[in-house]
Short mmCIF file of the C-alpha atoms (twelve columns), coordinates in Angstrom:
data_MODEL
# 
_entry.id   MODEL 
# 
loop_
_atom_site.group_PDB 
_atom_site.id 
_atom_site.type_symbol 
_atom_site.label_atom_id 
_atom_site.label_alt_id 
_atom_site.label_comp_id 
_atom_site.label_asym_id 
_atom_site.label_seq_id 
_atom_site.Cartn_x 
_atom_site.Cartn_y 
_atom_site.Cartn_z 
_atom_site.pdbx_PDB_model_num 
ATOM 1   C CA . UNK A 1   78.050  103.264 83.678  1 
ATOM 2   C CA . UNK A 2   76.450  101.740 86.925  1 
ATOM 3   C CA . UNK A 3   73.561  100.139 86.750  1 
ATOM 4   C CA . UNK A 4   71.465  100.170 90.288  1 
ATOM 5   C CA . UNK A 5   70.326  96.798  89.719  1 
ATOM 6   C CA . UNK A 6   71.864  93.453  88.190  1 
ATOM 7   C CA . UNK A 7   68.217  93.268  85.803  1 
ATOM 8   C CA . UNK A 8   69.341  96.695  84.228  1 
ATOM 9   C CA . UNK A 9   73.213  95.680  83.794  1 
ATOM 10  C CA . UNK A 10  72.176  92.706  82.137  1 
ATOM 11  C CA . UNK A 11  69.731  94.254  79.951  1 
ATOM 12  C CA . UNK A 12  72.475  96.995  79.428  1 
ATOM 13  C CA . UNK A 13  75.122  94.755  78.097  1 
ATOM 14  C CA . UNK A 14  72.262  92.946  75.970  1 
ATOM 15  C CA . UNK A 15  71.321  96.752  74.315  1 
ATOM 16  C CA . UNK A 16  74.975  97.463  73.906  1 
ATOM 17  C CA . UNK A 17  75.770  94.509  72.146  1 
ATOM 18  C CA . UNK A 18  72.850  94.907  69.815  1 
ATOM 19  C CA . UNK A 19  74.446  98.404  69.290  1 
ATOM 20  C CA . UNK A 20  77.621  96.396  68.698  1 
ATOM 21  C CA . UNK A 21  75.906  94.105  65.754  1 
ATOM 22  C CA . UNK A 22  74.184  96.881  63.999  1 
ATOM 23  C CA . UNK A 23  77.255  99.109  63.977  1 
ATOM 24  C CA . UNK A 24  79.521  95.648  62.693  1 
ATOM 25  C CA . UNK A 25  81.633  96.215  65.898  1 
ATOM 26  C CA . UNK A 26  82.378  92.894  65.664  1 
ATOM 27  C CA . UNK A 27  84.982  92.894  68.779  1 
ATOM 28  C CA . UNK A 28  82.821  94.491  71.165  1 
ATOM 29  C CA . UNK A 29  80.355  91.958  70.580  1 
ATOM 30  C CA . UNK A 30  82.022  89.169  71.142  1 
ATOM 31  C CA . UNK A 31  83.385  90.375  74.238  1 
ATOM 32  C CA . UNK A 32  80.289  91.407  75.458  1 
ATOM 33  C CA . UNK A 33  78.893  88.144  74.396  1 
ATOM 34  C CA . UNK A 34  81.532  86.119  76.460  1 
ATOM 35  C CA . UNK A 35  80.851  88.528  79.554  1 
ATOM 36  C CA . UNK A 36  76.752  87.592  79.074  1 
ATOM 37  C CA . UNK A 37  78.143  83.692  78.712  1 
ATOM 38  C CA . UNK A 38  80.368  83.664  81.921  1 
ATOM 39  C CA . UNK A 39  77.441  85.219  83.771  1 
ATOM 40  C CA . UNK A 40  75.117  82.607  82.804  1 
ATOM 41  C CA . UNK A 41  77.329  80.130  83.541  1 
ATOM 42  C CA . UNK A 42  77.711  81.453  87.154  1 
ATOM 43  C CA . UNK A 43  73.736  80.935  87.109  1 
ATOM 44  C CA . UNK A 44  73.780  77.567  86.267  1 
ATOM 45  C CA . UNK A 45  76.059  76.820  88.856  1 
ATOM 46  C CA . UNK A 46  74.301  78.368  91.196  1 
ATOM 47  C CA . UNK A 47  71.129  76.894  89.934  1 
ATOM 48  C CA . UNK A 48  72.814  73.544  90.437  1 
ATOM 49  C CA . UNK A 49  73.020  74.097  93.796  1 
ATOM 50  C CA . UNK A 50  69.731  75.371  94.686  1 
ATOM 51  C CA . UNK A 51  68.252  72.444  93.008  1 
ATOM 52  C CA . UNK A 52  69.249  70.204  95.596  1 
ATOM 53  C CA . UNK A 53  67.091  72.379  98.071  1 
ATOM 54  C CA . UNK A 54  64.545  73.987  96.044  1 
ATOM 55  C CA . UNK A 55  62.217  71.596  94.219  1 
ATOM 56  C CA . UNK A 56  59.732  74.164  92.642  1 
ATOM 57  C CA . UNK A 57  60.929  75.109  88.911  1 
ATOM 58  C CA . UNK A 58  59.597  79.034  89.180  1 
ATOM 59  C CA . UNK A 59  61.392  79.245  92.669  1 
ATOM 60  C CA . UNK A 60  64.359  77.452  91.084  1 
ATOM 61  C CA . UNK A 61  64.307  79.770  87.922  1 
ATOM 62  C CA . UNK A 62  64.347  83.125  90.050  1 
ATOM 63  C CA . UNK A 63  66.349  82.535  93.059  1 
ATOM 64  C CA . UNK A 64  69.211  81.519  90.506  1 
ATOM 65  C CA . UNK A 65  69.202  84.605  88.950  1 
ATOM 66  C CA . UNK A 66  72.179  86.277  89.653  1 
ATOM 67  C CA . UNK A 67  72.144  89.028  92.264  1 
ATOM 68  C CA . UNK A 68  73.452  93.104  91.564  1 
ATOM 69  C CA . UNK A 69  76.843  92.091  93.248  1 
ATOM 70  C CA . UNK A 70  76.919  88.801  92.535  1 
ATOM 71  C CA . UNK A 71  77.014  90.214  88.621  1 
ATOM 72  C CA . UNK A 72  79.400  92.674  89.363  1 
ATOM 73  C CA . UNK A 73  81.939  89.702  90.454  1 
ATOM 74  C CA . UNK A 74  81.458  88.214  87.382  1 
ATOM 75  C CA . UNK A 75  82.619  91.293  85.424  1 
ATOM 76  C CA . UNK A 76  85.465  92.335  87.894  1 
ATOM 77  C CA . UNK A 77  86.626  88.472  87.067  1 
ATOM 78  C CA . UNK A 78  86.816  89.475  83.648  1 
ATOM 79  C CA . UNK A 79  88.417  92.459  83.996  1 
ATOM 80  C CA . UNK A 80  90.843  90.767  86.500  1 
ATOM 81  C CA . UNK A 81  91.567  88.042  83.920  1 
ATOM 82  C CA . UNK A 82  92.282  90.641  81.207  1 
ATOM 83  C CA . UNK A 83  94.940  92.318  83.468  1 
ATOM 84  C CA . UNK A 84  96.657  88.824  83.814  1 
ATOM 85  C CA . UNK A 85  96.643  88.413  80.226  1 
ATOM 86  C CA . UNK A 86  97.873  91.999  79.972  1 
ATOM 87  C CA . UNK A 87  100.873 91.230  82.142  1 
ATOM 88  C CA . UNK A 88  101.323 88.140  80.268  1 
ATOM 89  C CA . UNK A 89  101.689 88.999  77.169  1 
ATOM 90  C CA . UNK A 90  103.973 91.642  77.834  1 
ATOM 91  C CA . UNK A 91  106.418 89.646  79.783  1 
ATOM 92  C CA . UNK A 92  106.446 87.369  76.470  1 
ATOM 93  C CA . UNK A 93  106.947 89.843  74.312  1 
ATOM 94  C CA . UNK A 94  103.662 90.334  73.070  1 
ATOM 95  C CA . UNK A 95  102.864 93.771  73.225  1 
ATOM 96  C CA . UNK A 96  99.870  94.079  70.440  1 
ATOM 97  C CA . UNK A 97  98.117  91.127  72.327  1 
ATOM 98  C CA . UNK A 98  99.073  92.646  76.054  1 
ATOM 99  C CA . UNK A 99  97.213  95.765  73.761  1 
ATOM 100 C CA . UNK A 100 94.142  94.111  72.869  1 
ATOM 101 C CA . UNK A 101 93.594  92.588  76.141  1 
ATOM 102 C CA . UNK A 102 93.667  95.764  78.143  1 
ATOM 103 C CA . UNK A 103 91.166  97.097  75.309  1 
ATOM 104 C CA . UNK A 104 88.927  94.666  76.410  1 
ATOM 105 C CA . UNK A 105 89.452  95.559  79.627  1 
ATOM 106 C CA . UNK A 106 89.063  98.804  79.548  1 
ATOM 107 C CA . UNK A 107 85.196  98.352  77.818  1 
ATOM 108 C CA . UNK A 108 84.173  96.020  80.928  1 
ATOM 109 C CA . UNK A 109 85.327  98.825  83.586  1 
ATOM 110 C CA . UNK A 110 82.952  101.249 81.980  1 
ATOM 111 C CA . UNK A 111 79.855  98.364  83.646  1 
ATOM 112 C CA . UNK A 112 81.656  99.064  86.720  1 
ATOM 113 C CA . UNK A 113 81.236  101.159 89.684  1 
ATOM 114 C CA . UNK A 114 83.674  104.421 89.727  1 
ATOM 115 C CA . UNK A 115 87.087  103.407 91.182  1 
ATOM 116 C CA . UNK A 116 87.826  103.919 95.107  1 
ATOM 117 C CA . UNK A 117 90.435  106.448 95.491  1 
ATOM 118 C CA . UNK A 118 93.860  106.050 96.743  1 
ATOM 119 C CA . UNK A 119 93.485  108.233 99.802  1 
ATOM 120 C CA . UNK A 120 89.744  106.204 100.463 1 
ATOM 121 C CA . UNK A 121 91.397  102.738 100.120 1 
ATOM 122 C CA . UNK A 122 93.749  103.423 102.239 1 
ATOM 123 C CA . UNK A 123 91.778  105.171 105.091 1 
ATOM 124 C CA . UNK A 124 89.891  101.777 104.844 1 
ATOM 125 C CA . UNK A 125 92.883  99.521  105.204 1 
ATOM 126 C CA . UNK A 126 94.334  101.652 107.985 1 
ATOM 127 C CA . UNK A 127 90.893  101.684 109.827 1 
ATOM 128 C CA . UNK A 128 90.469  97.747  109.546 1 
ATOM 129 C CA . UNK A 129 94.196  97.002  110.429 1 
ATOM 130 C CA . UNK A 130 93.480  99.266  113.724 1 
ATOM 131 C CA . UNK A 131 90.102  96.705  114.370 1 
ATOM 132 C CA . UNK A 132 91.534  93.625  113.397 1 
ATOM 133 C CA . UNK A 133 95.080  94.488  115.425 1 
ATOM 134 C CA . UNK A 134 97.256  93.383  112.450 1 
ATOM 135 C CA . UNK A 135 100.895 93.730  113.332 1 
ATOM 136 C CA . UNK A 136 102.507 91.849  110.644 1 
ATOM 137 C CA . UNK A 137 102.545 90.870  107.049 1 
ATOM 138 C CA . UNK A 138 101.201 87.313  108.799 1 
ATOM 139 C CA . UNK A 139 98.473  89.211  109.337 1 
ATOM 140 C CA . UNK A 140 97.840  90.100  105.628 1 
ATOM 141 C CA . UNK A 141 94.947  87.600  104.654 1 
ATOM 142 C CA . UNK A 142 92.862  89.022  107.152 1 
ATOM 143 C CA . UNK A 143 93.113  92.438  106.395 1 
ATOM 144 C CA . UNK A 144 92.364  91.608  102.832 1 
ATOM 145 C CA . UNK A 145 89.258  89.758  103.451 1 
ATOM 146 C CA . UNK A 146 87.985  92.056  105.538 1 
ATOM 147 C CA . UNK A 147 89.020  95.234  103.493 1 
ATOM 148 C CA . UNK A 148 87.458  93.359  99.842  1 
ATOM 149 C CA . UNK A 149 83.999  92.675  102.023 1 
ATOM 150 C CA . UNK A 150 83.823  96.363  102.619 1 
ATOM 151 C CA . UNK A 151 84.610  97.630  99.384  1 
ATOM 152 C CA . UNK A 152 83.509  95.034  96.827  1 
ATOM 153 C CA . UNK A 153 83.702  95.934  93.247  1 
ATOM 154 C CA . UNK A 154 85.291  99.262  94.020  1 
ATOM 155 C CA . UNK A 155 88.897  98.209  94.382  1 
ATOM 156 C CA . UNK A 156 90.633  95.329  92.567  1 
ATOM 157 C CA . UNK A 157 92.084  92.714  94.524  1 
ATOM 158 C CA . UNK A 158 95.931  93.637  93.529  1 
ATOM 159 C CA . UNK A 159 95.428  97.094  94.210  1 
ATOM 160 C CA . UNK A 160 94.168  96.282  97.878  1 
ATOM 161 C CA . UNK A 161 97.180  94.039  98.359  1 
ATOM 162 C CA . UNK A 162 100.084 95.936  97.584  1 
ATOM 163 C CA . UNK A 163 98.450  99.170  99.752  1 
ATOM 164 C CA . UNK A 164 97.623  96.128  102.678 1 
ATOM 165 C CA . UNK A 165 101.317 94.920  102.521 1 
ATOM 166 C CA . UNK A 166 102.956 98.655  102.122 1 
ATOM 167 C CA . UNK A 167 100.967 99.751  105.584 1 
ATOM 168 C CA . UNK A 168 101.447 96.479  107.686 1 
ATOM 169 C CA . UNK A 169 105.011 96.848  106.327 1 
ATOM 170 C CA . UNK A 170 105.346 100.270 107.955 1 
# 
């Protein structure tokens, strides 16, 4: 599920974990809880900040609301961090944890927009190696950043890599 807006993922993740308490799914919940906690602690940061700049407390209180993609980060970060865990645990041996872990992560990719294909990614990469004249793996960082700007939430980070490195590699 996508919401259009970061007002209606919020308030969706605040519905579903209602859902979550009246049902007793007690794991949902709590992730969902600690996904509503890290993006409230992304406002206060940013609140932080504006408060050196903006003095009036309404101002203050809406501008550090967190924007649609802004909330979307949050939640790819805690998908991301869930795949780490994932890889983690399995490398130690740990395969009901490694389990659990891509559970979670598998409920926070349903708030996310659909996937970018394989074939779409990499039209993208190819297109922005062409404009940016990447010849080498040196060349990497750059193609990165300027492939993630263009397709935000809809491609993880490690996915992007590896197809960045396989077609400067070519």
């Amino acid at each position: 599920m996508f919401a259009g807006n970061c007002r209606m993922l919020k308030e969706k993740l605040k519905e579903d974990m209602k859902n979550a308490l009246k049902s007793g799914d007690s794991s949902r919940r709590v992730l969902i809880g600690m996904v509503m906690a890290s993006i409230k602690n992304k406002e206060l940061e940013k609140r932080g900040k504006l408060s050196k700049t903006i003095t009036d407390p309404i101002q203050l209180d809406t501008e550090s609301q967190l924007n649609e993609q802004e909330t979307l980060d949050v939640l790819a970060s805690e998908v991301k961090r869930r795949r780490d865990s994932v890889a983690e645990f399995t490398k130690g041996g740990r395969p009901e944890l490694a389990a659990s872990e891509q559970a979670e992560a598998d409920v926070l990719m349903t708030y996310l927009p659909k996937q970018i294909s394989d074939d779409a990614l990499r039209a993208i990469i190819q297109k922005t190696i062409s404009a940016t004249g990447a010849a080498s793996l040196k060349d990497m960082g750059k193609v990165i950043g300027a492939v993630m700007a263009e397709v935000k939430s809809t491609a993880d980070g490690q996915r992007v890599s590896a197809m960045v490195k396989e077609e400067l590699s070519k």
